[in-house]
C-alpha positions as CSV (number, residue, x, y, z in Angstrom):
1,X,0.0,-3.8,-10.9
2,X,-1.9,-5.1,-13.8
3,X,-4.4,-7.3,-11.2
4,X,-6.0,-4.7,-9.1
5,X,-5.7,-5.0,-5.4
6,X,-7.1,-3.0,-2.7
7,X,-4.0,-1.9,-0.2
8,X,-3.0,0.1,2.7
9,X,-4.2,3.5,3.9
10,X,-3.0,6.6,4.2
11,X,-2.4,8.9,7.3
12,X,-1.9,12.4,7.5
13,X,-1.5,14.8,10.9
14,X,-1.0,18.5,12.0
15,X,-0.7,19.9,15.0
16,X,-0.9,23.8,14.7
17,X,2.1,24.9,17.6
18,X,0.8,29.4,16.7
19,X,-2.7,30.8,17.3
20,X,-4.8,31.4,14.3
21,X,-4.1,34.9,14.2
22,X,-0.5,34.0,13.5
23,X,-1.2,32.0,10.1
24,X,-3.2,34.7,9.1
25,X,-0.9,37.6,9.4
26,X,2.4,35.5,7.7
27,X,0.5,33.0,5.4
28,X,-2.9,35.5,4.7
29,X,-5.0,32.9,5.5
30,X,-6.5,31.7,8.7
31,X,-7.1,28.1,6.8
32,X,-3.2,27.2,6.3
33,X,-3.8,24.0,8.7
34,X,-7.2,22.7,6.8
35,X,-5.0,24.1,3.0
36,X,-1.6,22.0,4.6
37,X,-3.8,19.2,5.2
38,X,-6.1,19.1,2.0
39,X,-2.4,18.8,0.1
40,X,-0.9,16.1,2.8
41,X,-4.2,14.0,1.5
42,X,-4.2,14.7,-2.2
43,X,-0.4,13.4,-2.2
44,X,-0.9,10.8,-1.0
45,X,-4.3,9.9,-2.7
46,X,-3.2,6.6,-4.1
47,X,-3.4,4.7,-0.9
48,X,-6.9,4.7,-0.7
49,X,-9.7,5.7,-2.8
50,X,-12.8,3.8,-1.5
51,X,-13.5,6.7,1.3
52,X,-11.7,9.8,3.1
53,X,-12.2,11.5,6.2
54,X,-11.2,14.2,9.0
55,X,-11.6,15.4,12.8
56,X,-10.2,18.0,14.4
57,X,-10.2,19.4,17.9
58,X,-10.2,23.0,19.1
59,X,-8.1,23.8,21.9
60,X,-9.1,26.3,24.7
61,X,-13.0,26.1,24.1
62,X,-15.6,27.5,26.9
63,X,-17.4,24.7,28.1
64,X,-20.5,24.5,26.3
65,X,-18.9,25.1,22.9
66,X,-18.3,22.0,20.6
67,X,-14.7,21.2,20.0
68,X,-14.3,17.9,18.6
69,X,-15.5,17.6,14.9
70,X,-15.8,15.1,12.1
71,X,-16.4,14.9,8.2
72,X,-16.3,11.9,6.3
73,X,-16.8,10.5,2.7
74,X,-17.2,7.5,0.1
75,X,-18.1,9.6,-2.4
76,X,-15.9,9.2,-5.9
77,X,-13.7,11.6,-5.1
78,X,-13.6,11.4,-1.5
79,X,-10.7,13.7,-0.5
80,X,-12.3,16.9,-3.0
81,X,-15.7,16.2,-2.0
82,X,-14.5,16.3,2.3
83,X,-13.0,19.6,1.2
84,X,-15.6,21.2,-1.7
85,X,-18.3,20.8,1.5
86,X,-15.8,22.9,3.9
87,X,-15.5,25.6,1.8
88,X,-19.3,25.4,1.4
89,X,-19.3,26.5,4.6
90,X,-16.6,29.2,4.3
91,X,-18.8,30.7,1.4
92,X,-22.1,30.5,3.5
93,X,-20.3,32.3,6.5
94,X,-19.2,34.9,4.2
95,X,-23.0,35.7,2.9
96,X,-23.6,37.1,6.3
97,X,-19.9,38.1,7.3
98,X,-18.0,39.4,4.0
99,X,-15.0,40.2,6.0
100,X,-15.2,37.0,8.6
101,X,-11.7,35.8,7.3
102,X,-10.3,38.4,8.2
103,X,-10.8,37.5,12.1
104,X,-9.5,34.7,12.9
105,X,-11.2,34.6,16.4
106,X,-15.0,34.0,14.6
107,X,-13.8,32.0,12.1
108,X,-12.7,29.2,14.8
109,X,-16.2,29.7,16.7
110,X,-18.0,29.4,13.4
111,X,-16.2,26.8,11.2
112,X,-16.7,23.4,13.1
113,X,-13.4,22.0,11.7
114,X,-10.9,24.6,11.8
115,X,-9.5,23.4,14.8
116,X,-5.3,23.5,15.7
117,X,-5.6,19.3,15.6
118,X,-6.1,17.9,12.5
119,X,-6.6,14.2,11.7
120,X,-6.8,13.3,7.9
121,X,-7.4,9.3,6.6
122,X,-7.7,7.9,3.0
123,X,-9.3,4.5,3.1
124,X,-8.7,1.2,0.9
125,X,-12.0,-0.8,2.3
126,X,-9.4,-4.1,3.0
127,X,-12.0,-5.0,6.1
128,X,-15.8,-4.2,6.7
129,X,-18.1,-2.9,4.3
130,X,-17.5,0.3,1.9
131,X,-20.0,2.3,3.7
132,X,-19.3,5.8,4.9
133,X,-19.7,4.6,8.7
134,X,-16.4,2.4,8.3
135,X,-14.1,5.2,7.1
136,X,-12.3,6.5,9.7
137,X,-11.8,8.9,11.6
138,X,-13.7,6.7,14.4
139,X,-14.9,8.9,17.4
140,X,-15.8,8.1,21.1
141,X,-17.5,10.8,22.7
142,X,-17.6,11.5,26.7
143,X,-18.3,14.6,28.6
144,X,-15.2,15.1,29.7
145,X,-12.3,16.3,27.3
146,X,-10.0,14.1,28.1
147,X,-12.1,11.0,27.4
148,X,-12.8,12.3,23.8
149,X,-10.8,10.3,21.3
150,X,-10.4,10.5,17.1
151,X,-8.7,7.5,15.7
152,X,-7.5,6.4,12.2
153,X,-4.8,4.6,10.8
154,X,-3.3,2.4,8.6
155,X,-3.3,-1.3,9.5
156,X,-5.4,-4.7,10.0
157,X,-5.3,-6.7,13.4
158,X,-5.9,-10.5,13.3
159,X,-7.2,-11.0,16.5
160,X,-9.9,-8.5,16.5
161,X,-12.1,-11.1,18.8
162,X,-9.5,-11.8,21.5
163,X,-9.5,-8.0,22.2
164,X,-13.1,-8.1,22.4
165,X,-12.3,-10.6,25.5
166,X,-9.9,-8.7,26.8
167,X,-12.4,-5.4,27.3
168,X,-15.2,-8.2,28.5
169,X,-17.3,-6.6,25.6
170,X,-19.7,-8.3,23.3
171,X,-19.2,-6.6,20.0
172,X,-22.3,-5.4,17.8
173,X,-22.5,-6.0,13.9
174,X,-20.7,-3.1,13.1
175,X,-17.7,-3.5,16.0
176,X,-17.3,-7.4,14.2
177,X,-16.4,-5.8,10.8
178,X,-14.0,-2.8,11.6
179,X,-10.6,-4.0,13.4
180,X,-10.8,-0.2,13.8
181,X,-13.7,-0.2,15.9
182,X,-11.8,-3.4,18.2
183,X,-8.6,-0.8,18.5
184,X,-10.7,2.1,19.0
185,X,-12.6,0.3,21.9
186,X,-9.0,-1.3,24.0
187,X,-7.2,2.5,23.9
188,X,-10.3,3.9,24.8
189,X,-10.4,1.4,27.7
190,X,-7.3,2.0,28.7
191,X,-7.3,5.8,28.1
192,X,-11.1,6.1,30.6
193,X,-8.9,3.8,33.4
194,X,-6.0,6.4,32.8
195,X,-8.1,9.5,32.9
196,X,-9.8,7.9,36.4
197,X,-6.5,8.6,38.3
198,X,-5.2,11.8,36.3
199,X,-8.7,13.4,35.1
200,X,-8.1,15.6,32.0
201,X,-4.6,14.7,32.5
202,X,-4.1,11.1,30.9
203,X,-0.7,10.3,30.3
204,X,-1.0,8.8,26.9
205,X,2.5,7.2,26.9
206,X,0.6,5.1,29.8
207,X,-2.3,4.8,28.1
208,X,-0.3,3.3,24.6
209,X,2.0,0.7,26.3
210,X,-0.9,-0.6,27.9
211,X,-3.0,-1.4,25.1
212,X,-0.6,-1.4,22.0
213,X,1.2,-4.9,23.0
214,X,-2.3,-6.7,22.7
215,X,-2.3,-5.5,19.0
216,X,-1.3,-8.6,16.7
217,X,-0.9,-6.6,13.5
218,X,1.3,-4.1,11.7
219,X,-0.1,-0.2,12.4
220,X,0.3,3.3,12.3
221,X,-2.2,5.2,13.8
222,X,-2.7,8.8,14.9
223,X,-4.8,10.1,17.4
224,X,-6.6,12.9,18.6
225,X,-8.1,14.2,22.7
226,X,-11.0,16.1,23.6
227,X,-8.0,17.8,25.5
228,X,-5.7,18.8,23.1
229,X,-3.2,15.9,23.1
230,X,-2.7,13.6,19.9
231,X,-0.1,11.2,19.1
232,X,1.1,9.2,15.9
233,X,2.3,5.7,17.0
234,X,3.9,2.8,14.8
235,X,4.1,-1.4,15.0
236,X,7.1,-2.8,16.7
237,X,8.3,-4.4,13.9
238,X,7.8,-1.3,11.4
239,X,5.4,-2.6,8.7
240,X,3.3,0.3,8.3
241,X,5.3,3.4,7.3
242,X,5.2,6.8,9.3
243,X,7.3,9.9,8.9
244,X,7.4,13.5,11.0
245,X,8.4,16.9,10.6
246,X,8.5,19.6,13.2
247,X,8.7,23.4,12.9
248,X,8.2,26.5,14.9
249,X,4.4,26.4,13.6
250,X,3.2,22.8,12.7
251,X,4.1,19.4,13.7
252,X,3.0,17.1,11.3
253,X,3.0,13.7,10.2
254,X,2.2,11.3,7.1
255,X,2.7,7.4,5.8
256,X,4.6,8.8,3.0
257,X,7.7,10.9,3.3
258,X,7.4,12.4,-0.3
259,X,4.1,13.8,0.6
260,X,5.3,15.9,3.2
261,X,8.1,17.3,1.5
262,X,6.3,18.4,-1.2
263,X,3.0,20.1,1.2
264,X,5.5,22.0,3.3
265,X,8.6,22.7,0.7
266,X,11.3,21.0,2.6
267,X,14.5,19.0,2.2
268,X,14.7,15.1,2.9
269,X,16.7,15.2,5.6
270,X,14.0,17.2,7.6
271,X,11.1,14.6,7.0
272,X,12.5,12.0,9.4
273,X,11.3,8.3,10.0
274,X,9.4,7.4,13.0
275,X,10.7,4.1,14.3
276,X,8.8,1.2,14.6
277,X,7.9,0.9,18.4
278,X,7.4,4.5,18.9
279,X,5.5,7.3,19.3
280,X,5.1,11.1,18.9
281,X,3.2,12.2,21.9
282,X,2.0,16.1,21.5
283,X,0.7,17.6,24.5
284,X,-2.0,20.2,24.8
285,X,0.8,23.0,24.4
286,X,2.1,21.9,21.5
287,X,5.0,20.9,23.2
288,X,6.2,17.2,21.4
289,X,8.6,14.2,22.2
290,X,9.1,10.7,20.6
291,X,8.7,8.0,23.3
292,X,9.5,4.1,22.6
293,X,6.4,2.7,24.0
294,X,7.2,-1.0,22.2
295,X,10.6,-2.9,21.9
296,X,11.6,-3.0,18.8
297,X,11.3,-6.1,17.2
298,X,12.9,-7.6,13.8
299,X,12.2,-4.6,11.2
300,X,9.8,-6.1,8.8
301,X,8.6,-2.8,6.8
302,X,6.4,-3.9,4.2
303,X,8.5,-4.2,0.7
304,X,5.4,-3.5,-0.9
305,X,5.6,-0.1,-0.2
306,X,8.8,0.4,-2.3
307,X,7.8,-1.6,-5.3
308,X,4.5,-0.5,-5.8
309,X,2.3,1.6,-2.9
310,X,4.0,4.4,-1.8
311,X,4.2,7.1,-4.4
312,X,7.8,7.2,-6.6
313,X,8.4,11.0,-6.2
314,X,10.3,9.8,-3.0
315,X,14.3,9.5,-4.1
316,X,14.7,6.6,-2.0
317,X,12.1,4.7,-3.0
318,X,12.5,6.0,-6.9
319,X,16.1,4.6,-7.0
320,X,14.9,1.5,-5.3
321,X,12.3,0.9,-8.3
322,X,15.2,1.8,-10.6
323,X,17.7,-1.3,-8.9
324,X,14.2,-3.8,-8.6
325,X,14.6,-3.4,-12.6
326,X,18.2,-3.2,-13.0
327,X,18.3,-6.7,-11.3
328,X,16.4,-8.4,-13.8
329,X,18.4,-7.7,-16.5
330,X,20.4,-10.4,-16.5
331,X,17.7,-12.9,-16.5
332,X,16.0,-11.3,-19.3
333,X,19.4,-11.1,-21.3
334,X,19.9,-14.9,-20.8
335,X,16.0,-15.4,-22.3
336,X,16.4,-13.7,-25.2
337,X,19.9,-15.0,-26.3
338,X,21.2,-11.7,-25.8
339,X,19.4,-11.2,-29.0
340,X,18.8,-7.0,-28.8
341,X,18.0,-6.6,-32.4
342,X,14.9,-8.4,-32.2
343,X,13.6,-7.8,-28.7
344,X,11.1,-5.1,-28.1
345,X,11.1,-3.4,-24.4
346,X,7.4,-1.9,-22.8
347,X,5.9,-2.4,-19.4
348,X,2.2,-2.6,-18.1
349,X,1.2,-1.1,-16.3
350,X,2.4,2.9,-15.8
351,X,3.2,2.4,-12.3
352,X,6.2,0.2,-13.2
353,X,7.6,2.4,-15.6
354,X,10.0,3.1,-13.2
355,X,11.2,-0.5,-12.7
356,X,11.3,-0.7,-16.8
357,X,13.7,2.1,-16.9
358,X,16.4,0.5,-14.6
359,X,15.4,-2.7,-16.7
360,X,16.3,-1.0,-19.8
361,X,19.4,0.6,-18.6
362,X,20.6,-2.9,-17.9
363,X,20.6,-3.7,-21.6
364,X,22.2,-0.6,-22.2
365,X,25.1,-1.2,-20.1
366,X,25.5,-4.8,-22.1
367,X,24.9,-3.3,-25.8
368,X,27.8,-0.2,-24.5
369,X,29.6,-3.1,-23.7
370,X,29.1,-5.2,-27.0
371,X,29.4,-1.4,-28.8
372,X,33.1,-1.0,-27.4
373,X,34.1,-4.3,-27.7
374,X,33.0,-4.1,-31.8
375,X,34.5,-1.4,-32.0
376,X,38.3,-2.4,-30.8
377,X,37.6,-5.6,-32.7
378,X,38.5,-3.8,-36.1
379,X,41.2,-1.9,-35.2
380,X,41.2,0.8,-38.6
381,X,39.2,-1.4,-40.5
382,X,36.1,0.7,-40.7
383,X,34.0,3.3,-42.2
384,X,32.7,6.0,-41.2
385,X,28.9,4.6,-42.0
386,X,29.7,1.3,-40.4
387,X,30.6,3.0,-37.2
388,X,27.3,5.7,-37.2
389,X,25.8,2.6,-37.2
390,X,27.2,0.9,-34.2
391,X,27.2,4.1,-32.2
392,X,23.5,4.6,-33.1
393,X,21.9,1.3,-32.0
394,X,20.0,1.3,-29.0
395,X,17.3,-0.7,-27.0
396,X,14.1,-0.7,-28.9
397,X,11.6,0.4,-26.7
398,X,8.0,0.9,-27.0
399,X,4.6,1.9,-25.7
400,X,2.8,-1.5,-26.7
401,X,-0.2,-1.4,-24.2
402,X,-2.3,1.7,-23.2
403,X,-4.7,1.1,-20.5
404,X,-8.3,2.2,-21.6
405,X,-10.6,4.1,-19.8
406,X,-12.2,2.1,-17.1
407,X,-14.7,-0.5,-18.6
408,X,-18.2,-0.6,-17.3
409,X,-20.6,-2.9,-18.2
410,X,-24.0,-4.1,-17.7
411,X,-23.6,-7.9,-19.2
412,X,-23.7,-10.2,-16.6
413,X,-22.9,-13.1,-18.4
414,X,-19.6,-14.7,-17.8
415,X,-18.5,-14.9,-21.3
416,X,-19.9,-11.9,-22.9
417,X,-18.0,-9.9,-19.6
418,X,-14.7,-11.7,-20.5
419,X,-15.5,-10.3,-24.0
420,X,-15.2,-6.6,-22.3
421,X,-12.6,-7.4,-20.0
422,X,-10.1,-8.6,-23.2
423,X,-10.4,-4.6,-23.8
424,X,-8.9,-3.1,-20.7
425,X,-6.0,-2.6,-22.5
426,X,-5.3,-1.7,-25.9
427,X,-2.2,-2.2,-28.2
428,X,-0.2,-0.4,-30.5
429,X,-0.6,-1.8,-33.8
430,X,2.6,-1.8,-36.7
431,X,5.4,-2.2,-33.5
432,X,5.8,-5.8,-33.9
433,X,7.9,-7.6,-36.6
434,X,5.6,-10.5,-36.8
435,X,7.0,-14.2,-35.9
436,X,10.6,-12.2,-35.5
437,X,10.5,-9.9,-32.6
438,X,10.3,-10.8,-28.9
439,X,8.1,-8.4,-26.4
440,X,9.5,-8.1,-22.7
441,X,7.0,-5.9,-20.6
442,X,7.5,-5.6,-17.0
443,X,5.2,-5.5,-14.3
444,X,4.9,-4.5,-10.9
445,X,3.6,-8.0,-9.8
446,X,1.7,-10.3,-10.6
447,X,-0.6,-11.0,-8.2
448,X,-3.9,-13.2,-9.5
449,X,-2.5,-13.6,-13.6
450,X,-6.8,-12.5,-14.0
451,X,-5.8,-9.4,-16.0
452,X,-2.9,-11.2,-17.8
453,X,-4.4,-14.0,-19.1
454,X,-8.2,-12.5,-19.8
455,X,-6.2,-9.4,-21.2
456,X,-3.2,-8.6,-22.0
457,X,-1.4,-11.7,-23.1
458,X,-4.5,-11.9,-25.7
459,X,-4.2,-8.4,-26.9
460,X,-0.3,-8.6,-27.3
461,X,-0.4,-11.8,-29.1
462,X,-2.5,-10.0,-31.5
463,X,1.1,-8.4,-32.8
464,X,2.5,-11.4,-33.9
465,X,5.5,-11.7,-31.5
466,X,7.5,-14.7,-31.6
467,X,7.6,-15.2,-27.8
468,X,6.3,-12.6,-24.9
469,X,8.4,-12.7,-21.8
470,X,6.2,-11.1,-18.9
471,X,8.7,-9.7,-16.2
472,X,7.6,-9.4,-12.7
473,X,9.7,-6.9,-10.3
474,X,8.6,-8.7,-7.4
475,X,9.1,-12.2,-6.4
476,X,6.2,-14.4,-6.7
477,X,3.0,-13.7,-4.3
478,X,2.3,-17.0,-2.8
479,X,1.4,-16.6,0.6
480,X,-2.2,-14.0,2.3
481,X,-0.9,-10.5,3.8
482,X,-3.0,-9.4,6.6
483,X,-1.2,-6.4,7.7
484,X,-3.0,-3.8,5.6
485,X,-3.4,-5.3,2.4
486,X,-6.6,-7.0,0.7
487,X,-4.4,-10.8,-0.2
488,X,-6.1,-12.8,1.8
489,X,-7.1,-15.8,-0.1
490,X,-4.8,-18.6,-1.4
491,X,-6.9,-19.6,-4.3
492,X,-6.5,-15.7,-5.9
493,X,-2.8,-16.3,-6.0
494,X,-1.7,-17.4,-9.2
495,X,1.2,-19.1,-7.6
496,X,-0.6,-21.1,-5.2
497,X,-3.1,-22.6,-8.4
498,X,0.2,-23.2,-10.1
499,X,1.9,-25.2,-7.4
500,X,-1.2,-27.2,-6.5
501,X,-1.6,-27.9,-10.4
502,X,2.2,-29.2,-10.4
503,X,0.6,-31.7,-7.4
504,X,-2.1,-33.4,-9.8
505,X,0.3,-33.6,-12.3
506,X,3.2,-35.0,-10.8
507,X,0.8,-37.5,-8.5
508,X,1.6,-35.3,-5.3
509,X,-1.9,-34.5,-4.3
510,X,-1.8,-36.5,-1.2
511,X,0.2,-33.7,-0.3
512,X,-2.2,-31.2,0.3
513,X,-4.3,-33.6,1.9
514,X,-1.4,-33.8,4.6
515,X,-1.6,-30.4,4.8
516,X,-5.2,-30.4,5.6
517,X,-4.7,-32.4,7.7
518,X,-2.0,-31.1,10.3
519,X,-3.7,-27.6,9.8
520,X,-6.9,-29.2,11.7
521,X,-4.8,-30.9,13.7
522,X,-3.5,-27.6,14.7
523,X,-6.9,-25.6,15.0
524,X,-8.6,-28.1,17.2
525,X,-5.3,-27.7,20.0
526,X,-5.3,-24.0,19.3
527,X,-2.1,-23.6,17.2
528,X,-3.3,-22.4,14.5
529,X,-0.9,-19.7,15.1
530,X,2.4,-22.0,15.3
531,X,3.6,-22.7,12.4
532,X,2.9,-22.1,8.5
533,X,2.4,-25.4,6.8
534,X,1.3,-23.7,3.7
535,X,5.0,-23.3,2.7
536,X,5.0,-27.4,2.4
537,X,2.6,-27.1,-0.7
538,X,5.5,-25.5,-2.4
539,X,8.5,-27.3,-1.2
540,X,8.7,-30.0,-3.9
541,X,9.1,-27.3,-6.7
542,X,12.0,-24.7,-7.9
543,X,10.7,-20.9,-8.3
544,X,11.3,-21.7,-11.5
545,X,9.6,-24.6,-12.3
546,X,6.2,-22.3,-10.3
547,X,6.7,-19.3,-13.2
548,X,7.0,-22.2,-16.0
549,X,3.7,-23.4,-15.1
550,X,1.7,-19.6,-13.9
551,X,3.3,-19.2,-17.8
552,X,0.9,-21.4,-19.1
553,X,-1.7,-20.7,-16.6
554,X,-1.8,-17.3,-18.0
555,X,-1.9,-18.2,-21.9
556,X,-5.6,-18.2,-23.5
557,X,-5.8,-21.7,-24.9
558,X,-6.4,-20.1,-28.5
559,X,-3.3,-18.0,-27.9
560,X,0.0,-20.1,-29.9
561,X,2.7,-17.6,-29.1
562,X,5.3,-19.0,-26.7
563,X,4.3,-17.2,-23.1
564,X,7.3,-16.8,-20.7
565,X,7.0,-15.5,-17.0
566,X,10.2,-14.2,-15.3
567,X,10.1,-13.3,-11.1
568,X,12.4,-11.0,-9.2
569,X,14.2,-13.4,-6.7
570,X,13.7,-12.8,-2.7
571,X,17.3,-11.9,-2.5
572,X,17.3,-9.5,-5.3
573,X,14.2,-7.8,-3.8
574,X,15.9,-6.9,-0.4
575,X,18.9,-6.0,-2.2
576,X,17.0,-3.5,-4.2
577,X,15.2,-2.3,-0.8
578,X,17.6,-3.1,2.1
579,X,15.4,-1.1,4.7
580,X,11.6,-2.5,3.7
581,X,12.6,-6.7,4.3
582,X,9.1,-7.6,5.3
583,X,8.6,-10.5,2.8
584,X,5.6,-12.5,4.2
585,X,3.5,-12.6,0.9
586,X,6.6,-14.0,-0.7
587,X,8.3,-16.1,1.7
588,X,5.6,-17.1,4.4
589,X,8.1,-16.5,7.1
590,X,5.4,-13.4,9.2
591,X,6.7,-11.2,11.8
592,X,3.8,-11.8,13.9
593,X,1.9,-15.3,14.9
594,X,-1.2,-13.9,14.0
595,X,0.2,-14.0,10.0
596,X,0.5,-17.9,10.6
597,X,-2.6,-18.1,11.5
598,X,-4.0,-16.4,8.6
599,X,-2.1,-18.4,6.2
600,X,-3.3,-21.7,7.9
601,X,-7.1,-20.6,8.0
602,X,-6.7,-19.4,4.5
603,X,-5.7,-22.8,3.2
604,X,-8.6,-24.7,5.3
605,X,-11.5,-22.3,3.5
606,X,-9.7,-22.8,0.4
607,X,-9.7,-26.9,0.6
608,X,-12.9,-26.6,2.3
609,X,-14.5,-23.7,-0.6
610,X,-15.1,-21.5,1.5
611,X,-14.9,-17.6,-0.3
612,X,-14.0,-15.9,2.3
613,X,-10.9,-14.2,4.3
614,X,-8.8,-16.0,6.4
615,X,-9.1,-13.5,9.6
């Protein structure tokens, strides 16, 4: 998307089920789990950038003998630089031992985290600071095995503070920033209680339906025992994605289904989903079984994931991108009279190229059409040349927009910085039939219109078009997400400005006053968590009345060229993705009460301007 937004996380597990000696002899290498796990990362790499990190535990250690390890990173390239340090090691052990990967045994007793569980998390810093202390994996350390716990995932809770109650703890500086450290602190509650009555024996599944229902949030999160049990458990209502694959030797597991498939070489139909409400539980054998430990609720998988997060290498999600574009067609058909000749196709940026080609092969099937129907239309009466011609005309597509290197600058100053942000993008000049040609570029959403307005709508009326159209294959963003990605404040949407600018002009502004009112109304009885009476701001207005105006919020004031905005619609969205219908950000209807309560908090900072989250 051309507005950058922090978002989700990434997951990835193994569970080696063969001693080390075993990987060594078939794969020649007694690092195949830490190799299998490096690659489950780097696929998946694009959920989170801001930090990376792993544990792993060794099974079968003599007391004594460390067996629970950690490494962590927010350096630039987090994932390489984890994984550079690791074979630092290697290379150090093999000054002294030349041979020492060769035996297996001394390469587990000397390389702290080459251990049969491994626990890998890319981070997106949607909550707490950027610091290398808040990427996961978190740790709690006791000294007995079995109270020895790794955690990561991918989520955000919204009522971090009411599970501080629950555990009668008072939470430190750091515990108040990381809904990490609040989950972290109930299962390890639960799991000390659990390992009270079966020591070194905790029954996880116990341990997880105790403490997972008190989670108001969408999750997936994998963790790992001092004792050599782990598990990977998902949200009841599926928001956060998780997938699993088992073999003879690994048991693994991922937030994207592509990336497994691609580490371990295997079909689609192997990589299978894991539900929402359920877990895979791996004992300390290597022995594994998937356990409902929630009802399922309502599916609600975030849509997100299949128009722009997860990566589009995944068939499903590739031909869902492909449909999100397809449906648009129409739309954009009816906009530019059908008029083909002089419309010029592009999208910004590359990660809806996808969407762009099932948008262009929309127009395609209409020119086929119009082709054909020509065609019969003169019966003999043609020429060779007249008919090359016909045959030969296609959609004219281009690469208008490139996306520069990243900017940096050390101008402070508002204006001069809007002066280097125009530049994020750059165009390509002698495209454009000036004053005749139409530009349609596609987006992955439109999230803030920052990027549009400050950038790109400058730099592509700088061809001369006689209209842009700026395509959006998701619906409009109008209401906060709290479920893993960083949309948290109503006054970033550009929706939200548009709708409340429609108010003041139409004489409506009483309305949000209402609002204000009945939110407070609601927070001082302890509702907050009721009801969304954001959705009110909106209800006097059509969608399309909303783009009209976010049109003309996104148009420089020296910019003359007719702007145009055009939204996927709700239903064409779960149409396009019939298995991810979670549609919070667009609707306002959240699968949880906590997401109410978000929405409401976020509108009270934003009348009351306060810059600052809503949970």
């Amino acid at each position: 998307m051309s507005d950058e937004i922090k978002h989700e996380c990434g997951l990835a597990y193994i569970r080696l089920r063969k001693p080390f000696s075993y990987y060594q002899q078939k794969h020649g290498t007694v690092t195949y789990g830490l190799n299998k796990l490096y690659l489950l990362m780097e696929k998946q790499h694009n959920r989170g950038q801001d930090g990376a990190g792993i544990a792993s535990v060794k099974l079968n250690c003599e007391p004594g003998y460390p067996y629970l390890h950690r490494i962590r990173s927010n350096a630039p390239q987090p994932i390489a630089d984890i994984f550079f340090k690791i074979g630092q090691e290697i290379q150090e052990l093999e000054k002294y031992q030349p041979d020492i990967k060769q035996h297996p045994g001394l390469m587990k007793g000397h390389l702290p985290v080459l251990g049969e569980l491994l626990l890998g998390h890319l981070r997106y810093g949607t909550q707490g600071k950027n610091n290398v202390e808040f990427c996961h994996p978190f740790i709690k350390r006791d000294l007995l095995p079995g109270k020895n716990l790794a955690l990561a995932g991918n989520f955000n809770l919204v009522n971090t503070d009411e599970l501080f109650d629950l555990i009668n703890m008072s939470p430190g500086e750091f515990q108040k920033q990381s809904d990490l450290a609040a989950m972290m602190e109930v299962l390890h509650h639960f799991l000390v209680r659990e390992d009270e009555q079966n020591p070194n024996t905790a029954d996880i599944s116990k341990v997880l339906k105790k403490a997972t229902p008190l989670f108001d949030g969408g999750y997936t999160i994998g963790g790992l025992l001092g004792n050599g049990c782990s598990f990977v458990m998902r949200d009841a209502h599926g928001i956060r994605p998780a997938y699993y694959y088992v073999n003879d030797e690994v048991i693994v597991a991922a937030s994207e289904r592509a990336a497994i498939r691609t580490t371990f070489n295997v079909g689609e139909n192997e990589v299978l989903e894991l539900m929402p409400g359920n877990a895979l539980i791996v004992d300390d054998k290597g022995n594994y079984s998937i356990q409902q430990i929630l009802e399922p609720k309502e599916r609600r998988a975030c849509s997100f994931e299949r128009i722009y997060f997860s990566r589009g290498s995944d068939e499903k999600i590739y031909r869902e991108r492909i449909a999100l574009g397809h449906h648009l067609s129409k739309t954009v058909l009816e906009r530019i009279n059908y008029d083909l000749r002089n419309t010029i196709f592009s999208y910004i940026p590359n990660t809806a190229e996808v969407a762009f080609f099932g948008l262009v092969k929309g127009m395609e099937e209409y020119l086929n059409k119009i082709k054909v129907e020509r065609i019969l239309s003169w019966g003999n009466d043609f020429t060779p040349e007249k008919l090359e011609e016909m045959v030969n005309r296609k959609i004219r597509q281009e690469k208008i927009a490139i996306k520069d290197v990243k900017l940096r600058t050390f101008i402070t100053e508002d204006s001069n910085r809007n002066e280097m942000v125009q530049h994020v993008y750059d165009i390509t000049y002698g495209t454009v039939k000036k004053d005749q040609d139409t530009l349609v570029v596609i987006d992955d959403s439109i999230v803030r219109g920052t990027t549009l307005k400050e950038s790109i709508v400058r730099m592509l009326s700088r061809l001369g078009p006689k209209k842009i159209i700026v395509v959006s294959s998701a619906p409009q963003i109008r209401y906060p997400d709290c479920y893993g990605i960083d949309m948290s404040k109503l006054g970033d949407f550009i929706a939200f400005r548009a709708a409340t600018a429609l108010l003041k002009e139409r004489g409506q502004e009483h309305l949000l006053t209402e609002v204000h009112e009945k939110i407070k109304e609601l927070q001082r009885t302890g509702q907050l968590h009721s009801e969304n009476l954001v959705k009110k701001i909106y209800d006097p207005f059509t969608p399309e009345e909303i783009s009209r105006k976010i049109a003309e919020l996104i148009t420089p004031p020296e910019v003359s060229t007719q702007v145009e905005v055009i939204y996927q619609t709700v239903e064409d969205l779960h149409e396009s993705c019939p298995t991810n219908t979670g549609d919070w950000y667009f609707t306002g209807n959240y699968p949880t009460p906590g997401g109410n309560k978000v929405v409401n908090k976020a509108f009270l900072n934003y009348i009351e301007g306060k810059n600052v989250r809503g949970y």
